[in-house]
KOLBA-958816 format. One line per field, with one value per residue: chain; residue in three letters; x, z negated, y negated of N, C-alpha, C in turn; residue number from 1. Coordinates in steps of 0.05 Angstrom, whole numbers, plus 5000, padded with zeros to 4 digits. Example, Ala and Ser with C-alpha at 12.3 -4.5 7.8 and 13.67 -1.06 7.14 Angstrom:
! KOLBA-958816
unit c(A_A)
code c(ALA_SER)
n_east c(5264_5257)
n_up c(4844_4858)
n_north c(5114_5045)
ca_east c(5246_5273)
ca_up c(4844_4857)
ca_north c(5090_5021)
c_east c(5264_5258)
c_up c(4844_4843)
c_north c(5066_4999)
pos c(1_2)
! end
This chain:
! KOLBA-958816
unit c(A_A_A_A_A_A_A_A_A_A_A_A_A_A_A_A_A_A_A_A_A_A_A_A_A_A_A_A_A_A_A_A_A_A_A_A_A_A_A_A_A_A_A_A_A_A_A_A_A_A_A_A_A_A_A_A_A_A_A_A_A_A_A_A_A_A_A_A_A_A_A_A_A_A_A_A_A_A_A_A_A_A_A_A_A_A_A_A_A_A_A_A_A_A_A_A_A_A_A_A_A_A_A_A_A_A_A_A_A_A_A_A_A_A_A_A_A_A_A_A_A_A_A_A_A_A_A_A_A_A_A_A_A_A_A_A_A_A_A_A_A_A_A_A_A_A_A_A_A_A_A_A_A_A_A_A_A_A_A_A_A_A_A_A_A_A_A_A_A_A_A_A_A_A_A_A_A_A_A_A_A_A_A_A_A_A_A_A_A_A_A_A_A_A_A_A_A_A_A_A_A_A_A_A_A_A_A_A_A_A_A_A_A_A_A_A_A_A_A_A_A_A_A_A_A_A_A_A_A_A_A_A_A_A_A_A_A_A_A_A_A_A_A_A_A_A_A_A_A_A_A_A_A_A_A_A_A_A_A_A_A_A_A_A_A_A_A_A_A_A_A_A_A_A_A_A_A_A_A_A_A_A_A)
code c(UNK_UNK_UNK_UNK_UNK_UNK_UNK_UNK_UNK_UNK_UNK_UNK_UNK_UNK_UNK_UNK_UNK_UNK_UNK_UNK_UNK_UNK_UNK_UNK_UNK_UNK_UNK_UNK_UNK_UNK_UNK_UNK_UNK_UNK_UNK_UNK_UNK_UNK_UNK_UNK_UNK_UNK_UNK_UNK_UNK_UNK_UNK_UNK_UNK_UNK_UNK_UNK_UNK_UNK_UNK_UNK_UNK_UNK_UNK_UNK_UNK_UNK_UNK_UNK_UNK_UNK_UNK_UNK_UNK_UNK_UNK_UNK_UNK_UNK_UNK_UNK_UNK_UNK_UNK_UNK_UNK_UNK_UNK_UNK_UNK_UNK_UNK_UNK_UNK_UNK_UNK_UNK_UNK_UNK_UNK_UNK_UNK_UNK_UNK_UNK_UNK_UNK_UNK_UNK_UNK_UNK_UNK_UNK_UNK_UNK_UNK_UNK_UNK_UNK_UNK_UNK_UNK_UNK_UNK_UNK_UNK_UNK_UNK_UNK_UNK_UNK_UNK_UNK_UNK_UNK_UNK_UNK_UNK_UNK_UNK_UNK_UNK_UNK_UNK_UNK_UNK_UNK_UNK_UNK_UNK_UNK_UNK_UNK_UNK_UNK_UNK_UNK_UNK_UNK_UNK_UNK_UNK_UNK_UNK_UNK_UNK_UNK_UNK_UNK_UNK_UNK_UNK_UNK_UNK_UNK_UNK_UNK_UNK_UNK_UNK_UNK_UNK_UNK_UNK_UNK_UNK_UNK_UNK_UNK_UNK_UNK_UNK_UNK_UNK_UNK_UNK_UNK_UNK_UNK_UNK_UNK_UNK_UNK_UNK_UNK_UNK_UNK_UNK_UNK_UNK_UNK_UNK_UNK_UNK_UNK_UNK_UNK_UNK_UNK_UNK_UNK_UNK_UNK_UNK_UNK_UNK_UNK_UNK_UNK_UNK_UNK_UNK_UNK_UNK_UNK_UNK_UNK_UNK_UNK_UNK_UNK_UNK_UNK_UNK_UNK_UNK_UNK_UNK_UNK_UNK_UNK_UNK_UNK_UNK_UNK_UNK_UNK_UNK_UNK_UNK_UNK_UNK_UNK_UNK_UNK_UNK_UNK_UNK_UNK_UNK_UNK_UNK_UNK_UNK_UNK_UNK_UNK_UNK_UNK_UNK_UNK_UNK_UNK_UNK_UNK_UNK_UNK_UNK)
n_east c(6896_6848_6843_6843_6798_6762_6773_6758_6704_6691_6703_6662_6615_6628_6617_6569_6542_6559_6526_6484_6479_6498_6459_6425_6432_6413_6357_6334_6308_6313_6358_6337_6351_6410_6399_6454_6488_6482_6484_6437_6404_6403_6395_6338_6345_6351_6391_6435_6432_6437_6491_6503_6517_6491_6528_6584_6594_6624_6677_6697_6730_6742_6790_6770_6728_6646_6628_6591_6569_6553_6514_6495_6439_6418_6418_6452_6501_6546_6600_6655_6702_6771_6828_6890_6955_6986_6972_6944_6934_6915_6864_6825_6771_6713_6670_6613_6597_6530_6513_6506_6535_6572_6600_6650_6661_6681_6725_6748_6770_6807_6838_6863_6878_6912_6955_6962_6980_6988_6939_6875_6821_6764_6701_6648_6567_6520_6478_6449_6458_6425_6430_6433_6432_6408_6397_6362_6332_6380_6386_6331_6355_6393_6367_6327_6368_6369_6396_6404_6409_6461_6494_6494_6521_6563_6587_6581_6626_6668_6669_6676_6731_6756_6784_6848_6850_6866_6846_6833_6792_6759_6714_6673_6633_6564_6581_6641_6623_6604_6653_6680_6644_6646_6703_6696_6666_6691_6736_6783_6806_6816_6861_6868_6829_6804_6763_6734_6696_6644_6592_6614_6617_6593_6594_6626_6611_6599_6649_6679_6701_6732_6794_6829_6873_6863_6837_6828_6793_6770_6734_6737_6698_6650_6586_6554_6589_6608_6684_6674_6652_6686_6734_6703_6699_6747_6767_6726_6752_6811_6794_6779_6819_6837_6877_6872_6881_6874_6857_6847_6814_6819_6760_6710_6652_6652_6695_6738_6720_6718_6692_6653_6616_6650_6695_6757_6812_6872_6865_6846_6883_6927_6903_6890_6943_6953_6915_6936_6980_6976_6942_6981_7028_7003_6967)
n_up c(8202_8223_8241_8184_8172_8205_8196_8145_8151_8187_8141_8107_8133_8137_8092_8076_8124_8100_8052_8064_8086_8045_8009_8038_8017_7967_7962_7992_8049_8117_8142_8102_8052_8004_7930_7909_7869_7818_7794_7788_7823_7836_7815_7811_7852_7868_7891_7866_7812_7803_7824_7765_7717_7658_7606_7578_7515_7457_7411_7374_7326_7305_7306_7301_7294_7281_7297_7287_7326_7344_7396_7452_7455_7412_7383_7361_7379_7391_7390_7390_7361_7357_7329_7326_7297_7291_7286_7348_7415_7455_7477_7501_7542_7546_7584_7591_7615_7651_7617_7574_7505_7486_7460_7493_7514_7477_7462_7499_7490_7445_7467_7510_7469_7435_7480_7502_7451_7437_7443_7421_7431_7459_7467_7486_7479_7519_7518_7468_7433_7450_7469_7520_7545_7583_7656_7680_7629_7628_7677_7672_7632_7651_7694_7660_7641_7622_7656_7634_7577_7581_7588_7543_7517_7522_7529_7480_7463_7480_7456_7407_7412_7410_7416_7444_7470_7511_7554_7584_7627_7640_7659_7681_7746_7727_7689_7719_7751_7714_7691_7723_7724_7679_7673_7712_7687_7634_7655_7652_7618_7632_7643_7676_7709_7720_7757_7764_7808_7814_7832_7852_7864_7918_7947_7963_7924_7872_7856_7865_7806_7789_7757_7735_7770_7796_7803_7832_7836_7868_7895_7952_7969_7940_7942_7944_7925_7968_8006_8054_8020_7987_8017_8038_7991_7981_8027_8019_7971_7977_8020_7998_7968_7915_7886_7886_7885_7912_7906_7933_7921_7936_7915_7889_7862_7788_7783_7739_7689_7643_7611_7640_7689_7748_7742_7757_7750_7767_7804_7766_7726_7760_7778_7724_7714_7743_7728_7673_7670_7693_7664_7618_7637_7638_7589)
n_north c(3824_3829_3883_3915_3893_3918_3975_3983_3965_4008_4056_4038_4055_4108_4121_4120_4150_4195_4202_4213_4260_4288_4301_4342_4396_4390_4391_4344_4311_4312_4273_4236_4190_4203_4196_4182_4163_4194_4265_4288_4285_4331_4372_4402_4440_4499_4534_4498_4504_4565_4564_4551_4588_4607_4591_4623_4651_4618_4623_4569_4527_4472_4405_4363_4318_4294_4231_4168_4103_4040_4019_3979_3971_3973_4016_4085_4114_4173_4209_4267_4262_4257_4229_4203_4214_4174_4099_4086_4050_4068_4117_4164_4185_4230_4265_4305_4358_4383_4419_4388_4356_4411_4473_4477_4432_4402_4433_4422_4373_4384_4401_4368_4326_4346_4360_4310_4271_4214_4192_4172_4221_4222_4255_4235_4240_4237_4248_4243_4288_4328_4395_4442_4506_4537_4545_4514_4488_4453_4421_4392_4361_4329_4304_4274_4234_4172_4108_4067_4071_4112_4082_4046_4077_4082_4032_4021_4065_4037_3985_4003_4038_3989_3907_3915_3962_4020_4047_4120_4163_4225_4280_4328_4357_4334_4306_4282_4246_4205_4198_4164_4111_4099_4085_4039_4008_4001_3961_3920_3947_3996_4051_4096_4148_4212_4244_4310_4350_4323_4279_4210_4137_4111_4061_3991_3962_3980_3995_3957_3932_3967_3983_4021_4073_4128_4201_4249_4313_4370_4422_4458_4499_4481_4461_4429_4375_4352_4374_4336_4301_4282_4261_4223_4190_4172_4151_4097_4087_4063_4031_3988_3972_4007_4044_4125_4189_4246_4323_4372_4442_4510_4535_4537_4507_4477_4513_4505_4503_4545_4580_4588_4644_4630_4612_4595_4620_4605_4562_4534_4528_4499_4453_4432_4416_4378_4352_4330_4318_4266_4240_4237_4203_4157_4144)
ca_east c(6872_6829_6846_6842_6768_6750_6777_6741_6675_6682_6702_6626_6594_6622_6611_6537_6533_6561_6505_6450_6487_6506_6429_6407_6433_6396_6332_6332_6300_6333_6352_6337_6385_6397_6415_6480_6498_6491_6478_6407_6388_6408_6369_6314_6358_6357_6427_6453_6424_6451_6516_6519_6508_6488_6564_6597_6592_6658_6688_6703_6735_6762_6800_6753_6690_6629_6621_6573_6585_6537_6506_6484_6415_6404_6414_6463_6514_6556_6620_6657_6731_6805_6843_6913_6967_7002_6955_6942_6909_6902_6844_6813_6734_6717_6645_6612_6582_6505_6499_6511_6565_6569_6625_6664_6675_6692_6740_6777_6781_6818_6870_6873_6894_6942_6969_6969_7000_6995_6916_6850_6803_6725_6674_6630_6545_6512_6444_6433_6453_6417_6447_6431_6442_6403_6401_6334_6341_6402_6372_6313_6371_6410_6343_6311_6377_6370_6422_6409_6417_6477_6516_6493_6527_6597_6588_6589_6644_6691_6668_6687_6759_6762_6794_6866_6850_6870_6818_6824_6762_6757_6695_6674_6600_6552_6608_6657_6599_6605_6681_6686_6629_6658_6727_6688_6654_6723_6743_6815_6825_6815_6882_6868_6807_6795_6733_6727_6669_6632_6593_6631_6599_6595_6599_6643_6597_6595_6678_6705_6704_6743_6822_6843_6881_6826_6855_6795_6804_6746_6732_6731_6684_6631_6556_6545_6609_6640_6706_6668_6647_6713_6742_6688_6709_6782_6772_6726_6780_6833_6787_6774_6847_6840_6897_6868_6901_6851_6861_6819_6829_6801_6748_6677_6633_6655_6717_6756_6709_6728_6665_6631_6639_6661_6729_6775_6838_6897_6858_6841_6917_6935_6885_6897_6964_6958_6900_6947_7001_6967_6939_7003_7040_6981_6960)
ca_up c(8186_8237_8239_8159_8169_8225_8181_8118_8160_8190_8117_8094_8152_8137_8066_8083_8132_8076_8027_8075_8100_8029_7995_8048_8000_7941_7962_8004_8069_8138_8154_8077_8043_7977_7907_7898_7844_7804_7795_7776_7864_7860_7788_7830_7880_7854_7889_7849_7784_7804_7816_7737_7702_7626_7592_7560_7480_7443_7378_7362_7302_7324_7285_7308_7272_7300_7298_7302_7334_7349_7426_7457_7453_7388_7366_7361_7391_7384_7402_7377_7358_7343_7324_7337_7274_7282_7301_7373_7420_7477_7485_7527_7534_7555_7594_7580_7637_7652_7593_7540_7493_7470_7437_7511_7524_7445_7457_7522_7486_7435_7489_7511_7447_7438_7505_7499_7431_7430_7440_7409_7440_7442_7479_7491_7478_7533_7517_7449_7420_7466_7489_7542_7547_7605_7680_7676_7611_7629_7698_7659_7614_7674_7702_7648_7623_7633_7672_7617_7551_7584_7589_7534_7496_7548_7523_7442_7456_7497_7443_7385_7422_7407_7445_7454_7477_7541_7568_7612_7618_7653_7663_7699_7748_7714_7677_7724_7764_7688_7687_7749_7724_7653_7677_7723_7665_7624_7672_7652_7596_7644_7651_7683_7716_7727_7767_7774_7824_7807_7855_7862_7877_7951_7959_7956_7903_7853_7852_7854_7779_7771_7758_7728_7789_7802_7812_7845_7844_7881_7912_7981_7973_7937_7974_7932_7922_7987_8016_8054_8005_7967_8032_8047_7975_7987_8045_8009_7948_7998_8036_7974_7947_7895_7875_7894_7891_7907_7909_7936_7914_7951_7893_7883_7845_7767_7780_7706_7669_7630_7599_7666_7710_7773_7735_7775_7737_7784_7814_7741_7720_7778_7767_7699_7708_7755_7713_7645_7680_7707_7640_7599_7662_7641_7568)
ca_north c(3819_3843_3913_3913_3882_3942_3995_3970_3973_4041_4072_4042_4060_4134_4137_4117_4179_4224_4188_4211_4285_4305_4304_4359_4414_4384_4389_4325_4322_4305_4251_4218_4182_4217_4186_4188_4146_4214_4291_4290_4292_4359_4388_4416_4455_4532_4546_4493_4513_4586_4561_4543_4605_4605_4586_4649_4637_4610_4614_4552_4516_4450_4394_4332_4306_4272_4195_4149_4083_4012_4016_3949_3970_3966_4047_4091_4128_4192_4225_4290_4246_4273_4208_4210_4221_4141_4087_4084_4033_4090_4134_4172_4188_4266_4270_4335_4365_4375_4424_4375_4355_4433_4483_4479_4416_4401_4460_4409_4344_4386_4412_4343_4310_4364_4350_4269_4268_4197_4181_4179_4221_4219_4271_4222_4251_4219_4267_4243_4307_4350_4411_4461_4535_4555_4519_4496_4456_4436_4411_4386_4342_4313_4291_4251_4208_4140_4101_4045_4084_4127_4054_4033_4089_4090_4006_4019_4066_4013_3971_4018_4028_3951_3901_3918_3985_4026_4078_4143_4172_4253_4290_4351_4348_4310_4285_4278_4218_4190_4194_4139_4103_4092_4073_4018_3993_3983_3934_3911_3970_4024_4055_4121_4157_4237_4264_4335_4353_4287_4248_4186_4125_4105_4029_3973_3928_3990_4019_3929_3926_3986_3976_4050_4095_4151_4227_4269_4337_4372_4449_4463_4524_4465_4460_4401_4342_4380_4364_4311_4277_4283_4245_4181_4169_4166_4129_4075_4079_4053_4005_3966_3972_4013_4075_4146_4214_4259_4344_4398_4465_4540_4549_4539_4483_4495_4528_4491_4513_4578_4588_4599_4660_4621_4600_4600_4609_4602_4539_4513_4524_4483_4433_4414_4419_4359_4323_4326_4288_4244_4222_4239_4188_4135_4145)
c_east c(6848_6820_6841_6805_6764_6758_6746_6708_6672_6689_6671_6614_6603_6614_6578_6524_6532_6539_6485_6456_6482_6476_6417_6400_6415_6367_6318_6323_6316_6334_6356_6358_6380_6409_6438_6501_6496_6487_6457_6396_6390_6399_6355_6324_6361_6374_6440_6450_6435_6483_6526_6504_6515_6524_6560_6590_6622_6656_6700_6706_6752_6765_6779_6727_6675_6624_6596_6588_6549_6534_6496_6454_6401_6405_6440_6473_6539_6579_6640_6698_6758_6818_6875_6936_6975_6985_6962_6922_6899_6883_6836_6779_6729_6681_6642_6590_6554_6486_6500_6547_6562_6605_6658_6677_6683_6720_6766_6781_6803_6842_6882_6889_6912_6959_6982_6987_6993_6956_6893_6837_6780_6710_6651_6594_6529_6483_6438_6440_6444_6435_6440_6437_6423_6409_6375_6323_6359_6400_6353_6330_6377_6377_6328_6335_6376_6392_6432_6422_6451_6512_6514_6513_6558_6601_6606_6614_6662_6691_6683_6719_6766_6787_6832_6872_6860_6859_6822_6800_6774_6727_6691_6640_6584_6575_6632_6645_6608_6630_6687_6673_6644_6684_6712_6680_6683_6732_6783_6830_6819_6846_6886_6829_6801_6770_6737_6704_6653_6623_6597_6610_6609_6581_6611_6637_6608_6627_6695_6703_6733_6781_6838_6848_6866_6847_6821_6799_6766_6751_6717_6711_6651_6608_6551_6561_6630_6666_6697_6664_6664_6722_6730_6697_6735_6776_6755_6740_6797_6825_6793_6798_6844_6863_6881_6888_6877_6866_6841_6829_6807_6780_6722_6674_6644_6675_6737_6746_6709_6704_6652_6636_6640_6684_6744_6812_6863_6889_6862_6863_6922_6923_6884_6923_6968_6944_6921_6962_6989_6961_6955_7016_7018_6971_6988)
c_up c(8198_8236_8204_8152_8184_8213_8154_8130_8174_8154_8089_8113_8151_8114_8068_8099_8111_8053_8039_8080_8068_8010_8010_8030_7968_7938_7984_8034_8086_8142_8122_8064_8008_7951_7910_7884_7818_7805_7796_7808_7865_7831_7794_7850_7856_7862_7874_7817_7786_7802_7792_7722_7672_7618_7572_7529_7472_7425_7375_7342_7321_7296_7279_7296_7294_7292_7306_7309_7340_7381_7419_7454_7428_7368_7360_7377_7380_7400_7372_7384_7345_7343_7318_7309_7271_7294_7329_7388_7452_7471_7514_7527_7549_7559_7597_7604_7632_7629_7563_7529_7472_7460_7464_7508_7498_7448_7483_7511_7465_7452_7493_7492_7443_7450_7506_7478_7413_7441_7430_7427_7438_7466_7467_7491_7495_7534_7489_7431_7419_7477_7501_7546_7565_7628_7674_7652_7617_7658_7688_7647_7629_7680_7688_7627_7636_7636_7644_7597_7562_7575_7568_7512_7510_7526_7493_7436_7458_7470_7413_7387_7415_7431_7463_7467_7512_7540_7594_7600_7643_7656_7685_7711_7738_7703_7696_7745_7746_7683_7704_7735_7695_7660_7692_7699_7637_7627_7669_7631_7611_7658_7678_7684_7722_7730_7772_7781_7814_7830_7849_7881_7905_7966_7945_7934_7875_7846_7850_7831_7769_7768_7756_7755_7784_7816_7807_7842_7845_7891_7935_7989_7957_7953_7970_7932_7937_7993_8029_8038_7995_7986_8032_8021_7971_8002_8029_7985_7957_8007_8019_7957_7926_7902_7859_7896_7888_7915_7909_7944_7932_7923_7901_7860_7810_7769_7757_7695_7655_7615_7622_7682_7735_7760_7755_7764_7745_7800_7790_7735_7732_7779_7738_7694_7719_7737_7681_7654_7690_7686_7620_7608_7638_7605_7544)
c_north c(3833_3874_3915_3908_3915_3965_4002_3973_4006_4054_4068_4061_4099_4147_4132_4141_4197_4224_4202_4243_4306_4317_4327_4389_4419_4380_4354_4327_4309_4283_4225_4216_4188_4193_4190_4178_4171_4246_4298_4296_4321_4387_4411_4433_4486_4547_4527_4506_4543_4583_4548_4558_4595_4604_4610_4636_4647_4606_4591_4545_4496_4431_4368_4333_4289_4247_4192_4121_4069_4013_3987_3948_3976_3999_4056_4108_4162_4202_4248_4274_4264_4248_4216_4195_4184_4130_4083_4064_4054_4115_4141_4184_4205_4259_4290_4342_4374_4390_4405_4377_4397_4448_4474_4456_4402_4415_4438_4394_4360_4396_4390_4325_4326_4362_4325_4264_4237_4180_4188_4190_4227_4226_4256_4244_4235_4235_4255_4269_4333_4367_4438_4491_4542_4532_4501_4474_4436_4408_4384_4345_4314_4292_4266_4230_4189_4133_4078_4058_4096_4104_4038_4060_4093_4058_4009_4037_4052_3998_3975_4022_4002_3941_3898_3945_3990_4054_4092_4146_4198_4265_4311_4348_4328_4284_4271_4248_4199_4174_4161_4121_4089_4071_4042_4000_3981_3967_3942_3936_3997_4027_4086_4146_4183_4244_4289_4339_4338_4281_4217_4164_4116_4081_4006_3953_3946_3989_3979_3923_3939_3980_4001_4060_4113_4174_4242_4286_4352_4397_4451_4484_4498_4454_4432_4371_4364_4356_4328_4289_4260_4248_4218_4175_4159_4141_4104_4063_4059_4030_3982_3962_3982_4044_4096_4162_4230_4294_4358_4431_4492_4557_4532_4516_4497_4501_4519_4495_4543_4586_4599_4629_4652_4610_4619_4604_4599_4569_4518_4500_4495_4451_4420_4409_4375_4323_4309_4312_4268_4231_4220_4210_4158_4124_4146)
pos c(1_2_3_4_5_6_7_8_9_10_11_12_13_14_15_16_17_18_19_20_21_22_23_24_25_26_27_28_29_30_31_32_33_34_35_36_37_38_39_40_41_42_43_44_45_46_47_48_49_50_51_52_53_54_55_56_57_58_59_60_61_62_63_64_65_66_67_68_69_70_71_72_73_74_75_76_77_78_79_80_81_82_83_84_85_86_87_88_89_90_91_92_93_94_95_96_97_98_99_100_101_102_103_104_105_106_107_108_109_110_111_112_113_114_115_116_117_118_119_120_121_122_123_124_125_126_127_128_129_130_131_132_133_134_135_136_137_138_139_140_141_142_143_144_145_146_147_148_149_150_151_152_153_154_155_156_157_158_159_160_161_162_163_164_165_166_167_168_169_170_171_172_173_174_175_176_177_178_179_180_181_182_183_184_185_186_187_188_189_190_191_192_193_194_195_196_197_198_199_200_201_202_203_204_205_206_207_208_209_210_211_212_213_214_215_216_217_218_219_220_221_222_223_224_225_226_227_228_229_230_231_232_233_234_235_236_237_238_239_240_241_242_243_244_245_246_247_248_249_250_251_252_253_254_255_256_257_258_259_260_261_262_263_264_265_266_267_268_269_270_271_272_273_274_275_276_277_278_279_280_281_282_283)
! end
């Protein structure tokens, strides 16, 4: 029991270094302990905003329509839905990275449902509708969503799923913070969790709700959600009993995104190869 206690306190006491180490890149000064409950700490940094060049433009035609759905706060909500041929109570909820829900990440949930076969899924709009084509809007975006509204629109989907449902959730950056964050908020219908380069929350009060198994996959060439980071959240995964599989690939921030030019394709491959089972396995 002891040893179990003394573990459990060094794996805070390192995810608390990495909380205070990892903000230096984002404009954070020495020593200060940065946000890292999301992406928005690192907006203002002009190598990160370099490392996410303007997204290529895509032809798109996709099968999925947009919804609305009932938030808790009294408005509405939105996601870009593909509903699945025989009723299904599994879904999965696709977080659209810091440019917005745009033609890209429309263009994965349809891979995904293709892939799954057997679930609804719903590219979640956590902007309202807003969507981004340069860094500096897109910066701009990240920056001014509210923590409230964001949950209140993750809420009306959970809610919309109704209540026999079972929820992955995925996300890439911005999204992939969202991805964790969502699944926590599920509680008991979170079946399955994917972060791609996401910061991941980093303490034991936020990650004991969560129930879904959590598959990280993270780049070792990343200034921003580096390897370290990847790690303190393994290790507080573990402390707190929760089921982690985390992977870190020889690519750069971005690297799954095919729209960008930092895709990485031989990494991506490899990387979705891992995230699809994982939610095929689950979903």
């Amino acid at each position: 029991m002891l040893r179990h206690l003394i573990f459990f306190a060094m794996a805070l006491g390192l995810i608390f270094t990495s909380c205070q180490n990892s903000g230096k890149s984002g404009g954070q000064a020495e020593g200060e302990a940065a946000d890292s409950s999301d992406m928005a700490q690192f907006a203002d940094d002009d190598k990160f905003k370099g490392a996410h060049e303007t997204p290529m433009e895509l032809k798109f035609e996709g099968t999925g329509q947009m919804i609305e759905f009932d938030t808790p706060d009294g408005q509405k909500g939105s996601a870009y839905a593909l509903m699945a041929a025989e009723p299904t109570n599994n879904y999965l909820f696709v977080i659209h990275e810091w440019w917005g829900l745009n033609d890209n990440i429309k263009a994965e949930a349809e891979r995904l449902f293709a892939h799954l076969g057997n679930a609804n899924v719903m590219a979640l709009d956590l902007y309202d509708g807003k969507v981004a084509t340069d860094p500096d809007k897109a910066g701009e975006f990240m920056q001014s969503i509210k923590e409230e509204r964001a949950r209140a629109i993750i809420q009306g989907a959970i809610n919309k799923a109704g209540e026999g449902a079972r929820i992955g959730t995925i996300g890439w950056c911005f999204g992939g913070g969202w991805s964790l964050k969502s699944s926590i908020m599920a509680g008991d219908k979170g079946v399955a969790c994917v972060i791609y380069y996401g910061m991941p929350v980093q303490n034991a009060k936020e990650i004991a709700p969560l129930k879904a198994p959590i598959l990280g996959i993270f780049a070792k060439q990343d200034e921003w959600i580096t390897p370290e980071v990847a790690q303190k959240f393994e290790n507080l995964a573990k402390a707190t009993g929760k089921s982690v599989e985390t992977h870190i690939y020889d690519a750069d921030h971005a690297f799954a995104n095919p729209s960008s030019p930092r895709y990485n394709e031989e990494a991506a491959q490899q990387a979705n190869q891992v995230a699809w089972a994982f939610l095929k396995e689950r979903l």
